[in-house]
C-alpha positions in Angstrom: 0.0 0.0 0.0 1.3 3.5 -0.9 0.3 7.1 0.5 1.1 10.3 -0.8 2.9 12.1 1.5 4.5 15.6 1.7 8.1 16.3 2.8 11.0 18.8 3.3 12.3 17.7 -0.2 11.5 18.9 -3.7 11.6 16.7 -6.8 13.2 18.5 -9.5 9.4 19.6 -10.9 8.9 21.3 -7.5 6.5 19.3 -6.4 7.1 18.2 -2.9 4.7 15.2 -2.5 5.8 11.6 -3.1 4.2 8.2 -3.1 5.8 5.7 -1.1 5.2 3.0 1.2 4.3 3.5 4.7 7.5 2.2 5.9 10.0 2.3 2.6 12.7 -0.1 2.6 16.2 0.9 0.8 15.1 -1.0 -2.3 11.4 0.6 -2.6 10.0 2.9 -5.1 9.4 6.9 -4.6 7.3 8.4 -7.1 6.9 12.0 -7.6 3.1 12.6 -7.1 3.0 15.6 -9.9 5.3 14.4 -12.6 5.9 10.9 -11.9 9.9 10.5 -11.5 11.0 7.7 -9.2 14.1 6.7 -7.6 15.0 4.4 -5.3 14.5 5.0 -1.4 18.3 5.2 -0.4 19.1 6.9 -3.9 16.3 9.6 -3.5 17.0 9.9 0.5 20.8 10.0 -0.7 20.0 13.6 -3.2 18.1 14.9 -0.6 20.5 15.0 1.7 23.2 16.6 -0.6 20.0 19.2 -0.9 19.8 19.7 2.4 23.5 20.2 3.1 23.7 23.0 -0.1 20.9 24.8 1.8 22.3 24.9 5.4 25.9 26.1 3.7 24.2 29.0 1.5 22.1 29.8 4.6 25.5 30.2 7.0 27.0 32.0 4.2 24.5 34.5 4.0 24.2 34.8 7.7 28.0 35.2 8.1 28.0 38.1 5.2 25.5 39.7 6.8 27.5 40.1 10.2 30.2 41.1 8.4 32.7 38.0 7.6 33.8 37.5 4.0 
């Protein structure tokens, strides 16, 4: 059984709703809900955490600009 479900990610359409398994194994399929892309778990759970590291580093670069370090 899959669900749709909504997380911090983005598929590269923008959508941020998935559908998945409740409780997704490495080897399950993640399909984007708007444009229909899939990946595996571990491979999609693997780009979203490069995505989330690029956004903490541009967010501490901007906050350390804005107080003044280069």
């Amino acid at each position: 059984m899959t669900t749709t479900t909504q997380v911090g990610i983005k598929c590269s359409c923008g959508s941020d709703k998935f559908e998945m398994p409740k409780n997704p194994k490495p080897s399950d399929i993640i399909t984007c809900a708007r444009c229909g892309a899939s990946g595996r778990h571990d491979q999609v759970m693997r780009q979203a955490g490069q995505q989330i590291k690029s956004a903490v580093e541009k967010q501490l670069k901007d906050a350390f600009r804005k107080a003044g370090f280069k």
